[in-house]
N, C-alpha and C positions, 0 to 999 in steps of 0.2 A: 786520446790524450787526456791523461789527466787534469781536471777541473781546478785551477790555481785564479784565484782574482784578488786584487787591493782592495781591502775593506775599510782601512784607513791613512786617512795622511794630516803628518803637521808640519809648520814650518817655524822657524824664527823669524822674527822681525829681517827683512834687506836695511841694515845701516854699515855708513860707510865706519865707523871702528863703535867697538865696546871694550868695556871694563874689563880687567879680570886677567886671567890668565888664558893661555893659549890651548889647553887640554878641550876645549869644547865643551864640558859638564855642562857651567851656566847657561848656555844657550840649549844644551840637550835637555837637559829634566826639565823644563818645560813642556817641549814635543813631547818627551813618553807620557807624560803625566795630562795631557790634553788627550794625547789616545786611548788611555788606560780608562778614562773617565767619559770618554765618547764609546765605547767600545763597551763598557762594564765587565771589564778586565783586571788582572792584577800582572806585575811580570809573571808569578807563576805559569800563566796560562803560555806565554811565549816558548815555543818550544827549539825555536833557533836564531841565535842573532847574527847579524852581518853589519861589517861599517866600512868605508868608505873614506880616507881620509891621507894625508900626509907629510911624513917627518919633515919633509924638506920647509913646506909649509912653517909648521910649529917649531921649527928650529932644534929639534930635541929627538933622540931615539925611541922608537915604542911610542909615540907620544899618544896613538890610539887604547896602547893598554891604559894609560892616563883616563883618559874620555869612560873607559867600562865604571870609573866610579858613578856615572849618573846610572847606571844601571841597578848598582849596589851590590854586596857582597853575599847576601845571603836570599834564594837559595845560589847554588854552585850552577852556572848556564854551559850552553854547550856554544861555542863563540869561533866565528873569524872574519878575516878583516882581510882587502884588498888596497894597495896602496895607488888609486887612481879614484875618480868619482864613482858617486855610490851607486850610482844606475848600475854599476857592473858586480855590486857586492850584491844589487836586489837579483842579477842572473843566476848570482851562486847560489843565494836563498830559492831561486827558482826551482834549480837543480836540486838542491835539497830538500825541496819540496814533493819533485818526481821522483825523487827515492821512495815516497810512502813512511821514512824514518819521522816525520813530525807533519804537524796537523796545523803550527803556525811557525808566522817567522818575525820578527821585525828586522825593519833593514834602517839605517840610517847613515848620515853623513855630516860632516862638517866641517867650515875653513875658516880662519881667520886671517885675511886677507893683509889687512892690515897691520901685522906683526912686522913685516919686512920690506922689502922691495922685491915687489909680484913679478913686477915685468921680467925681472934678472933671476928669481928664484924657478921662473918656470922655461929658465935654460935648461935644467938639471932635469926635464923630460926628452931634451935632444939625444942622437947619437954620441955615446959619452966618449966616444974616441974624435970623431972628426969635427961634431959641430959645438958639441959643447963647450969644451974649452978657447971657443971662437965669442962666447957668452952672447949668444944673438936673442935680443929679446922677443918677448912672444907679441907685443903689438908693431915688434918691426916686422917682424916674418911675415904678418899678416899686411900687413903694408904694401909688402912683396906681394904676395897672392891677389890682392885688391888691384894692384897696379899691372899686372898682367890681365887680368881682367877687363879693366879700361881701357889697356890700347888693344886687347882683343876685338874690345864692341860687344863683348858679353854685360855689360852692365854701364852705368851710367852713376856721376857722382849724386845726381837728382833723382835716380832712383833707390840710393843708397839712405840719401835722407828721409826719405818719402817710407820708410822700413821704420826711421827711427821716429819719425814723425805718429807713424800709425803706432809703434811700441807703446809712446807714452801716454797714446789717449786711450790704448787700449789697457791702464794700468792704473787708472783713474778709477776702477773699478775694484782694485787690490789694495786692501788696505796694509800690507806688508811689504808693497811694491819702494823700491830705495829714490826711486823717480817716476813721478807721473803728470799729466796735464799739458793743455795744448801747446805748441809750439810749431814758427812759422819756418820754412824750407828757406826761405829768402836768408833770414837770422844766421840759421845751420849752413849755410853755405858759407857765408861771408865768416863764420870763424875760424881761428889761426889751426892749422895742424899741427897734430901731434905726432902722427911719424905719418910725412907725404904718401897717399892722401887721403890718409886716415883722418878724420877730428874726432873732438869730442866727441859728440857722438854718434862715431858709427864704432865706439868699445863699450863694452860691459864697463860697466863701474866697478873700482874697487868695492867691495864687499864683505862684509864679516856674516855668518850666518850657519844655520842647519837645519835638516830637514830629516823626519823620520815616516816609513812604511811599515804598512802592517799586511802582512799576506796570509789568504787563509785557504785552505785545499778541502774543496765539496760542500760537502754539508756543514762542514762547520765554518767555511765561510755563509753561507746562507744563515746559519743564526747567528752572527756577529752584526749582519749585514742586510737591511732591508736590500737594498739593490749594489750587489757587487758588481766591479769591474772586471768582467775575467777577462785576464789575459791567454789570448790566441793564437797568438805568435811574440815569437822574441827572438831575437841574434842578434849577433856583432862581426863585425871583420875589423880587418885593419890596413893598412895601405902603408907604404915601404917610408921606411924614417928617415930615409936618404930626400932630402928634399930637391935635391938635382934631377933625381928618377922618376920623379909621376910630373902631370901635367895638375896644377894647384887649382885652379879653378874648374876643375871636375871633382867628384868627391866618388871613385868607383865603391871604398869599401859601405858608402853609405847606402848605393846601389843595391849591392849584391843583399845587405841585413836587411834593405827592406822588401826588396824580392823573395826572401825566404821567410818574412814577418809576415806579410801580406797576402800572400799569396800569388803574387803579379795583379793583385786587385785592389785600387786606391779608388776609384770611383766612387764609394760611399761613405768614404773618411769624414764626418763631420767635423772635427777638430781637430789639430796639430801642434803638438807645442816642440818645438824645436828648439834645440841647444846653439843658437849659435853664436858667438861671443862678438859677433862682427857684424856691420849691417850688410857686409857682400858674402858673410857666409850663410844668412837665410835663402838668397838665391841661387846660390849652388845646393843646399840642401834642398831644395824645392827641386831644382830642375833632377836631381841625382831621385829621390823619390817617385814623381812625378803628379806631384802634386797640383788639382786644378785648381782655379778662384771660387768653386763653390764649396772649396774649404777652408776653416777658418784658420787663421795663422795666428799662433800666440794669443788668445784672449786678455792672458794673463799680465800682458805686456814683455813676456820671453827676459832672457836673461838680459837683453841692454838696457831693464830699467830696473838690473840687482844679480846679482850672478856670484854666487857665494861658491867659490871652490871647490870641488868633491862634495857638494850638495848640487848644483845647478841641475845637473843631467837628473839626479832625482826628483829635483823639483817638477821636472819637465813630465815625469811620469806620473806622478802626485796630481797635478795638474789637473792632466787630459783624464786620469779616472776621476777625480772629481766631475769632471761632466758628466761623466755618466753614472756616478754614484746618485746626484744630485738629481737627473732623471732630465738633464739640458743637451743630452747627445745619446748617439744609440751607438757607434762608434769611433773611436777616438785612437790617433797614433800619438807616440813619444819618441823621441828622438835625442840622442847625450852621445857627447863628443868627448875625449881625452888626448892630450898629446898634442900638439904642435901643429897648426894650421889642420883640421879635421885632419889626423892620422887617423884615429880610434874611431870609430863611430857603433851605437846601440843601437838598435829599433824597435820598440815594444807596439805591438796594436790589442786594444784593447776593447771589448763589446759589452753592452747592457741584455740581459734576456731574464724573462721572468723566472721567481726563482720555484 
């Protein structure tokens, strides 16, 4: 297989709203211009871009072609775009990378969360016949999935907090992270619900933000790159949008992507950073994985303490290769979810090996 690894990643600030307008620029040129300058690159050197992003989102048509201004216009790129998060635009770049047609890619993503109302805009990922026009939002649905859960006996409310708990000490360490720093289970129990028997937090916080990847194939990620993160495996599935039809508190398509990422081999995953926008859907991702305790879950504090739209799942990949860019992991998986109660799910794994 052809030699593909992340050579670089940035991110925006996790805050709950910014200035500006909705196209994403201002928080992008940032990210490229942190890469460009970490990397000793220019765009010229980019040989394919990908983004991640969507209208419903920013309220407006195209509104990704908006965002190519942080790119700039000149020279002319060779460019597309996927309208779900960007972990799934970095597969397309991946694919176009085992073409052999380009030698790099950047991939990015971005949302501004706070333009609308999230909960209600991310109807418009349901079945657009039967469930959408029902306007179900997306931390009820998950409400549902939570709650089935609990009178299963697959999970507990105090293990739910005990997830959000560990998030934000583990994000004390993030200086981008939107929440961080200790908090006591007793506290998180006794708060009021937001849709039974969800609270605060066991949801991502609203979020405005982005995040950018840079990919590079063989040798020319080796001289970008003291220690790249090749990635060794990658897929995705999907699981049936009829939310009547699958059983919620399993997550199979997350199964199958990381049985064909992995190899059927999770035993030496040192790190994890999973997408999960709920604290009872770490534990379904875990158990669908199979993931042990002697790896690490979200260092980063995962997306319940920042979870920026059509960036999150990237970030989650950005991530786990920073540990092993960094030379703090020898292997590392990523994980990114789209869609309505994990319908979508990605699985990138990713290894350190000398160059």
């Amino acid at each position: 297989m052809t030699d593909i690894a992340v050579v670089g990643f940035a991110q925006a600030p996790h805050v709950r709203e910014t200035t500006g307008t909705t196209n994403g620029v201002e928080m992008l040129v940032p990210c490229f211009q942190q890469l460009y300058a970490e990397l000793g690159i220019t765009k010229s050197d980019i040989g394919f871009w990908c983004s991640g992003s969507s209208d419903y989102l920013a309220g407006r048509s195209f509104s990704f072609i908006s965002a190519i201004d942080s790119i700039g216009a000149v020279p002319p790129i060779n460019e597309s775009h996927v309208e779900m998060d960007a972990a799934w635009a970095l597969y397309e770049a991946w694919v176009k990378l085992m073409t052999g047609e380009v030698e790099t890619a950047l991939v990015y993503g971005f949302g501004k969360s706070s333009a609308g109302n999230l909960r209600q805009i991310l109807a418009m990922q349901t079945d657009p016949y039967l469930v959408a026009p029902l306007w179900p939002d997306s931390v009820s649905m998950a409400g549902l999935q939570a709650r089935l859960g609990l009178d299963a006996g697959k999970w507990t409310a105090e293990d739910m907090a005990q997830i959000a708990q560990r998030s934000r000490a583990a994000a004390k360490d993030n200086p981008n992270a939107q929440f961080s720093g200790d908090v006591d289970i007793e506290t998180l129990l006794a708060s009021e619900y937001v849709a039974d028997p969800l609270r605060t937090h066991d949801c991502a916080p609203i979020t405005d933000g982005a995040a950018a990847i840079i990919l590079a194939r063989g040798d020319r990620a080796r001289e970008l790159c003291e220690r790249p993160a090749w990635i060794t495996g990658i897929e995705h599935r999907i699981d049936s949008p009829n939310l009547g039809s699958r059983d919620l508190t399993i997550s199979p398509s997350t199964a199958a992507a990381a049985r064909a990422a992995t190899g059927g081999d999770v035993s030496n995953i040192d790190v994890a950073e999973l997408h999960a926008p709920f604290t009872h859907q770490e534990i379904i991702l875990r158990e669908a994985i199979g993931l042990t305790d002697a790896t690490t879950i979200n260092p980063s504090g995962g997306p319940l303490t920042g979870n920026p739209m059509f960036a999150g799942g990237l970030e989650r990949i950005g991530y786990a290769a920073r540990k092993i860019m960094s030379g703090d992991a020898q292997r590392t998986l990523a994980h990114a979810t789209s869609g309505p109660v994990l319908q979508q799910n990605l699985v990138a794994v990713m290894e350190g090996r000398n160059n």
